[in-house]
N, C-alpha and C positions, 0 to 999 in steps of 0.2 A: 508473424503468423506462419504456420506451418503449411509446406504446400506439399506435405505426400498425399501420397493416391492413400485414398478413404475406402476405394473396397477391390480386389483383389479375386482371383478365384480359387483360389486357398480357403474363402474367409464360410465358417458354415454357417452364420447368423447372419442375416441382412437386417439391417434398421432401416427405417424410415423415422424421421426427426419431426412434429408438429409442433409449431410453438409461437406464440405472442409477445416472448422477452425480446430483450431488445438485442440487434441482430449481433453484437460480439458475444453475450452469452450462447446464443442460441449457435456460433460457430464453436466458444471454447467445449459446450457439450457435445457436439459432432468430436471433437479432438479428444475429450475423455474418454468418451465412452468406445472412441477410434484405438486409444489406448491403454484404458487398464481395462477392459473385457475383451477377453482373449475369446479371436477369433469373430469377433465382430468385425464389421465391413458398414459401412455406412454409403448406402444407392440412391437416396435422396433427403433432402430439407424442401418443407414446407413453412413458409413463416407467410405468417397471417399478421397483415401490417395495423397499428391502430389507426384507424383515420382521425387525424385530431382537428379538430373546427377552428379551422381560420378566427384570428381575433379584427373585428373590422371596426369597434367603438374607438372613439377616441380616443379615449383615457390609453387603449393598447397600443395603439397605433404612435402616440406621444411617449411609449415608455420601448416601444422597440426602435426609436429613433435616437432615444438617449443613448441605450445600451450600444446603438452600432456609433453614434459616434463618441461615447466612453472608450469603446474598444480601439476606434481608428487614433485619440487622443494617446491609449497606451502605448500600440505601437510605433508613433512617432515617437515617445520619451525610449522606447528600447532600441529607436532605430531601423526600425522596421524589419524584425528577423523576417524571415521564412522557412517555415517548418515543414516542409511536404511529411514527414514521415510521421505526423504529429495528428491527422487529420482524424476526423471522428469516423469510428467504423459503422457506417449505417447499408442500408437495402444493399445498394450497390457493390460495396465490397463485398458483402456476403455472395450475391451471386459471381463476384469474379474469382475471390477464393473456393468456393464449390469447385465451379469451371476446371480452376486451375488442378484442384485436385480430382479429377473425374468423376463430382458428384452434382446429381441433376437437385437445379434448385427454382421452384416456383413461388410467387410471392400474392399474395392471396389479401379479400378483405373481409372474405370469409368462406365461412369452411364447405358449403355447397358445391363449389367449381375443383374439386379436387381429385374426385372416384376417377378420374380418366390416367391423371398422373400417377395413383397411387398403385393401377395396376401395372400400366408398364415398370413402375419400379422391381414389382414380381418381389415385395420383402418378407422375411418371418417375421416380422415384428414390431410394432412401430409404438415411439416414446413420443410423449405429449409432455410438454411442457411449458406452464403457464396460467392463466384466470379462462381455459375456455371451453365450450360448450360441446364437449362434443359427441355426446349420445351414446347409447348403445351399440350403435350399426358398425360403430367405427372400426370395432375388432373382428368382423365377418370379413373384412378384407385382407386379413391375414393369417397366417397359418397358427399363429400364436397369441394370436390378440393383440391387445395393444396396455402399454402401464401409461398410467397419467401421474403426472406429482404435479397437485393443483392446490394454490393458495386462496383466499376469497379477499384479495387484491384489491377489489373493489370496495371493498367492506373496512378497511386499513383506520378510514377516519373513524368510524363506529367506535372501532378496538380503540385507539387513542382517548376520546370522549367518554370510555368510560369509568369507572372512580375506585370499583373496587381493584384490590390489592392481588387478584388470581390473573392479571388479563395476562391473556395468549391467546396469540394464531395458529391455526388450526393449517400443520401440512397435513394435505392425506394424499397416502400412493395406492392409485386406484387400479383393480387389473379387468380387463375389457374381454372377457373369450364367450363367443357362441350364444350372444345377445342378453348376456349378464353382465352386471357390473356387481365385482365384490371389493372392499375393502381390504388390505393388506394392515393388520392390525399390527403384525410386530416390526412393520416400518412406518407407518403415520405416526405422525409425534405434532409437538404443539410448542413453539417456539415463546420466548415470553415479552409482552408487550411492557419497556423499562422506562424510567424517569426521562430520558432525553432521547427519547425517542420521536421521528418525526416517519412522515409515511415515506420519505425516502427512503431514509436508513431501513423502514422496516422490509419498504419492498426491495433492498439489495440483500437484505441479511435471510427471506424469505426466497430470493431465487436463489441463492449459495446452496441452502440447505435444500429446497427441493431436487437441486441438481445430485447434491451427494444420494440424496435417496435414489433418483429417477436409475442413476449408472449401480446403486448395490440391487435394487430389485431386476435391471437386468443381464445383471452378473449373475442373479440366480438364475433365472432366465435358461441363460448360455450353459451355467452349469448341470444345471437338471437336464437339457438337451443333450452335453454332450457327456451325460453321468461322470462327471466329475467338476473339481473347482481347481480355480487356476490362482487362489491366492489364500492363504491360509485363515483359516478361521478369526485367529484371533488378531491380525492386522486389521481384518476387516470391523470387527468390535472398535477395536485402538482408533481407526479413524473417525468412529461415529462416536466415538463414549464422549465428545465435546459437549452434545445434546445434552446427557442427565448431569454433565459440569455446568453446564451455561444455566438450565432450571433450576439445579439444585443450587449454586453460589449463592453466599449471603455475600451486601455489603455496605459500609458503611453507611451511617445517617446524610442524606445530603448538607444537612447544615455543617458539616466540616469537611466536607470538600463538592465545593464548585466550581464546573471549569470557568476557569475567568474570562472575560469578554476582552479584555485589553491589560497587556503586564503593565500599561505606560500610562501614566495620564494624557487626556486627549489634547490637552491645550498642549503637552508639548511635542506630541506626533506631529499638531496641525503646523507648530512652529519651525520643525524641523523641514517638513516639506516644503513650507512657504518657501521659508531661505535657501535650501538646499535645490529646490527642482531646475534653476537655471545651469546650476555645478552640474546634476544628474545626465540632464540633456547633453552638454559639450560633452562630457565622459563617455557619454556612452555611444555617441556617433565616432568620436576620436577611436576609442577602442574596436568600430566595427571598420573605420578604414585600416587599422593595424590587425583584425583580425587574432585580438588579444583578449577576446572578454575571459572574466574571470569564471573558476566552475565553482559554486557555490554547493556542499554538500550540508543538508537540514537533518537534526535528527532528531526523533521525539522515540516516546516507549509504549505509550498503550492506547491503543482506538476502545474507547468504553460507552457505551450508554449508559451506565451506574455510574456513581461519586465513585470519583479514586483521583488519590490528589497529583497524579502524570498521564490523567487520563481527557484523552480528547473524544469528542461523540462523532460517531461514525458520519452521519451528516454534516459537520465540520469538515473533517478529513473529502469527504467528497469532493464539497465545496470548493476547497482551496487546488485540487488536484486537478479539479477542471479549469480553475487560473490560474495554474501552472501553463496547462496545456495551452493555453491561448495564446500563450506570451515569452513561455519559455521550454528550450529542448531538454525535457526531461530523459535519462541514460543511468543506466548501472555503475558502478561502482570501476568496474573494469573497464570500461568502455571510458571513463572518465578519465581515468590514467593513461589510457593509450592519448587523450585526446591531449592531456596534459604534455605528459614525453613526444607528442609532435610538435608541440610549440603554437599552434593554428587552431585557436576557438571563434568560429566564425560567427556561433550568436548565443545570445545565454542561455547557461546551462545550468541544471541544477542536478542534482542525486539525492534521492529521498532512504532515508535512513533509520531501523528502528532498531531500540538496545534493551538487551534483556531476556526476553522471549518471553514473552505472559500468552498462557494459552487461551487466555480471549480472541486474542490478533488472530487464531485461526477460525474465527467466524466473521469477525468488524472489518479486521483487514483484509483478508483473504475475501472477502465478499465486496471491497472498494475494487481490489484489486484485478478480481475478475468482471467486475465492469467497467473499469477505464484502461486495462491494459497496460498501465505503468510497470516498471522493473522498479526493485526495491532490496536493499541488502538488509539482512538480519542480523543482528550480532547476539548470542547467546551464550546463557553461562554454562558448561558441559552435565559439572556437576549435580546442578539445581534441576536440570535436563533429566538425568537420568534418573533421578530420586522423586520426578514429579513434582517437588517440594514448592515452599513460598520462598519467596524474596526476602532475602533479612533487611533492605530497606522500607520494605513494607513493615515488615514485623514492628521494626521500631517506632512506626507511627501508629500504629492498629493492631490491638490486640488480637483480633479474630478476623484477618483476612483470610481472605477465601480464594485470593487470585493466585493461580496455581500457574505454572510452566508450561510449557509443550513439551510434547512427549517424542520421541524420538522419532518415529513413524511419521507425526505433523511435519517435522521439521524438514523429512523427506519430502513429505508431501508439498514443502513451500518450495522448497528448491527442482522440482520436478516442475515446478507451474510456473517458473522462471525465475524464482527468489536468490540472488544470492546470500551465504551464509557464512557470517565471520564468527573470529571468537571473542569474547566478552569476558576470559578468565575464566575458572572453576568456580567458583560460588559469588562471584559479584566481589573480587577483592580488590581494597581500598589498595593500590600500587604507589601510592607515596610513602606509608610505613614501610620501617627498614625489615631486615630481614633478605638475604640473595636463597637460601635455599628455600623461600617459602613463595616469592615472585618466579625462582626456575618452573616451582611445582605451578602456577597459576596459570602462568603465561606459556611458557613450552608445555605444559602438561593438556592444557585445553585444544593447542593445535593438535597431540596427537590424537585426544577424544575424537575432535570432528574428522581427521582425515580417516582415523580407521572406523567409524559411523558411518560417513555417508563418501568413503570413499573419492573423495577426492582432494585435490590440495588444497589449505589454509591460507590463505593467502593475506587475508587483514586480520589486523586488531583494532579494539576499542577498547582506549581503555576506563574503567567504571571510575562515573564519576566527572572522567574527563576537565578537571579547573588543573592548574599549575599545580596545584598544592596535592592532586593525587598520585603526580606522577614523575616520580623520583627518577635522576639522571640513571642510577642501577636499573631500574624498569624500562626505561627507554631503550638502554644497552642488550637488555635480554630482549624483547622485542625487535628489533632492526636485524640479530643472530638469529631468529627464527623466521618474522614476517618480510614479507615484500615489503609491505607500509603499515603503519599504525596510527591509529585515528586518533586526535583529541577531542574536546567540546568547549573551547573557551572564543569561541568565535573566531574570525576571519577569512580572506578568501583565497582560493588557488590560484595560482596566476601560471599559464601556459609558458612552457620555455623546452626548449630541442634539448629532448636529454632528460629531463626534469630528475635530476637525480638529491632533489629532496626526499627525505622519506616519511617524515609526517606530512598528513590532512587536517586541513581545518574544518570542525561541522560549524554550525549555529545551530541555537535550539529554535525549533519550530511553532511561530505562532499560532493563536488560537482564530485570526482573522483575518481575511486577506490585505485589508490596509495594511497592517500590521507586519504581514509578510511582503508584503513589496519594498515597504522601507526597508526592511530587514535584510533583501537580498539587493536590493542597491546599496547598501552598506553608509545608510544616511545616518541609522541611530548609530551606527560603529562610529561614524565619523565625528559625530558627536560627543560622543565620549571619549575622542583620539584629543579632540582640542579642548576640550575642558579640561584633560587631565596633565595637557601642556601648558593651561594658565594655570595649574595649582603649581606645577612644576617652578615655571615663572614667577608665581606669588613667593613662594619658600626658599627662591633666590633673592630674592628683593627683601624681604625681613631676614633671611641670614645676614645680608648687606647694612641693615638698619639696626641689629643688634651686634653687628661687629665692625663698625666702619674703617678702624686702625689696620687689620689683615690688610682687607683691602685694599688700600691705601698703599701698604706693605710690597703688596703682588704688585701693584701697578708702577710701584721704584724699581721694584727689580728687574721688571721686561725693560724699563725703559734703559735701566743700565747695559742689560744685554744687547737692545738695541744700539 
């Protein structure tokens, strides 16, 4: 989290921030609107806490005593990290991040106890954001009123519950001046209620979007103030046109693709664990006295609530993110390697990974992403990028896909909000076919896309596809002459060492459940499939043996003679 000063005396626009989301949203919008409205100054936050009602039946009481000792059970099989940097950002951080940045922060449980604060803030302006109440009067305390971008939050189950095929929620960005309340018609929009949709995912994908509105209406704001605009018309289109892509996308019929519940049958997760969990424990304590755990990099490609057969639904994704964090120190891509070349991984780590770039991920993801705080690398393909276009692995499954790229601007926009960004090739190319001048143009051709796009250096590859079979000793070679490192996808894990002057990473692709993923980054189903494929090995020396027993025979005269 950022700790510059939030307002300045430079700054000609003062905000004041109102809001009931939860408090790392309600700081990353004090940070946006701190930096892409120019000349803004943020003088205070207001966050209005929800009081949530103690659970005191039994049935609650019996299932938050499972959950803490489920949890105290995982940490003993991990070893007991400790994550300080890992902690959830709730009331408290927010007002020590205000502090830290010189901005005054009150914490409210409702909107009555505030007229006292909101004058010594002395603001032009102040932004509401969230499900809340809060009248007409609100914009008489200000020289310019007040914008509200208010969802009906509350109403989330309704939308879900209902059957027909138009549902959507309703953003509207309200403007507050001189005891009127008017609608902003050509920023209210209506987001659409999809198949796998659950009131989580909708109230993250619902603060995202109200957020982008909350900061472009008071960028007009700013602009109309200060007779002019501080960012070009049509960037500002470019970042909203996701809204009539997100409504307008068709997609497939669910009956041909659902995301699956489990890759594995259950009886032999349960068998892997049974046997495996006494191995898992010693490993993993042995490895935190050697201070050698492995850094596990996971990577999947599209956060969807619609059928699409790489696609995971945003509530999913949440899900898992949040037991990540419980249990493991999740880190960027770069931070990873520096942890690797010191040799010293004190407790587990993972790196979350997406390939491709499907401009869904700038609403699903980017909308997880701004409420858990995670760092995350992008790998994208340049050319697919710039033409807007589809996925020609799409294409080949689906006639009429409709999942389109990120657009150049988005892609800015991830890596400005802390995304790293690799390259993925020019159009998603298969790098195990021959061809050197067609892999130069692929692989060195996409690193120079991204660095002269967004300006800075290329540093990884991934390459499409990622199994053995895609990637040719020639693609390796042009890779390692361009890249620091380049990524595969055929599973395994990193192992720390002084130096580390390997140059491939190994991902694993990322489950649909958290069982599923914990085996998965203990590296139980690997293991699994390490010894089975040492007794086939074992089997087809034992019947080479049986159907040629004279060689044999043959070899073992001869050592002995050399003997």
């Amino acid at each position: 989290m950022s700790s510059e000063k939030f307002l300045n005396s430079t700054d000609k626009l003062r905000l004041v921030i109102v809001s009931n989301a939860q408090p790392r949203l309600v700081w990353r919008l004090a940070e946006r609107l701190r930096n892409e409205v120019s000349g803004a100054g943020i003088c205070g936050i207001v966050y209005v806490r929800n009081e949530a009602k103690a659970r005191t039946s039994p049935a609650g009481i019996a299932r938050a005593m499972l959950r803490q000792l489920g949890q105290a059970f995982m940490n003993l099989i991990h070893a007991c990290p400790t994550m300080p940097n890992q902690m959830a950002f709730k009331e408290e951080q927010l007002a020590q991040q205000g502090s830290a940045a010189g901005c005054q922060v009150l914490s409210v449980s409702n909107l009555s106890s505030i007229r006292d604060f909101i004058n010594n803030c002395a603001a032009d302006l102040c932004v509401v954001l969230g499900d809340l109440d809060v009248g007409d009067r609100l914009g008489q305390s200000f020289r310019l009123g007040a914008i509200v971008a208010a969802a009906p939050q509350r109403h989330f189950e309704n939308f879900l519950n209902r059957e027909d095929e138009d549902r959507a929620i309703p953003i509207r960005i309200l403007r507050i001046s001189n005891g009127s309340v008017q609608q902003d018609a050509a920023l209210s929009t209506k987001i659409p209620v999809e198949l796998y949709d659950t009131t989580t995912s909708l109230l993250l994908k619902a603060n995202v979007v109200a957020m982008d509105l909350a900061i472009e209406a008071t960028r007009i704001a700013s602009a109309t103030l200060n007779n002019a605009d501080d960012r070009p018309l049509a960037d500002c289109a470019d970042l909203l046109s996701y809204l009539s892509y997100w409504r307008g996308r068709r997609h497939p019929s669910p009956e041909l693709y659902s995301p699956p519940s489990y890759t594995r049958p259950l009886w032999r997760l349960c068998l892997a664990q049974a046997l495996l969990l006494p191995y898992v424990f010693a490993r993993n304590w042995y490895r935190r006295l050697r201070r050698r755990f492995p850094i596990t990099i996971l990577v999947h490609h599209l956060v969807s609530d619609v059928p699409h057969r790489l696609g995971m639904p945003t509530d999913v994704l949440c899900r898992e993110i949040e037991f990540l964090k419980q249990h493991y120190r999740i880190v960027s891509l770069s931070e990873a390697v520096r942890l690797l070349r010191s040799g010293t991984v004190s407790e587990p780590t993972v790196v979350l990974t997406f390939d491709d770039g499907y401009q869904e991920n700038f609403i699903t993801l980017r909308a997880v992403l701004e409420a858990t705080g995670v760092p995350i690398t992008m790998f994208i393909c340049t050319e697919i990028v710039s033409a807007q276009s589809h996925f020609p692995h799409d294409d080949q499954h689906c006639r009429h896909s409709d999942f389109v790229s990120l657009s150049w601007n988005q892609v800015a926009h991830l890596q400005a909000i802390g995304a790293e960004i690799g390259s993925h090739t020019r159009s998603h190319f298969d790098c195990g076919l021959p061809g050197s001048g067609v892999l130069e143009e692929e692989i060195m051709g996409s690193q120079n896309d991204l660095e002269s796009r967004l300006n800075t250096p290329a540093r990884f590859f991934a390459f499409p596809y990622g199994k053995r079979d895609n990637i040719s000793p020639q693609a390796i070679e042009i890779a390692v002459s361009s890249y620091d490192y380049f990524l595969s996808s055929y599973s395994g894990d990193n192992l720390p060492e002084f130096g580390f002057k390997q140059r491939e990473l190994m991902r694993k692709g990322l489950p649909h459940n958290c069982w599923e993923l914990e085996l998965t980054l203990q590296s139980v189903l690997d293991l699994r499939v390490t010894i089975k494929e040492a007794l086939q090995r074992k089997r087809k020396n034992l019947h080479s043996l049986e159907v040629n027993p004279t060689r044999h025979s043959d070899q073992q005269g001869s050592l002995l003679q050399q003997q």
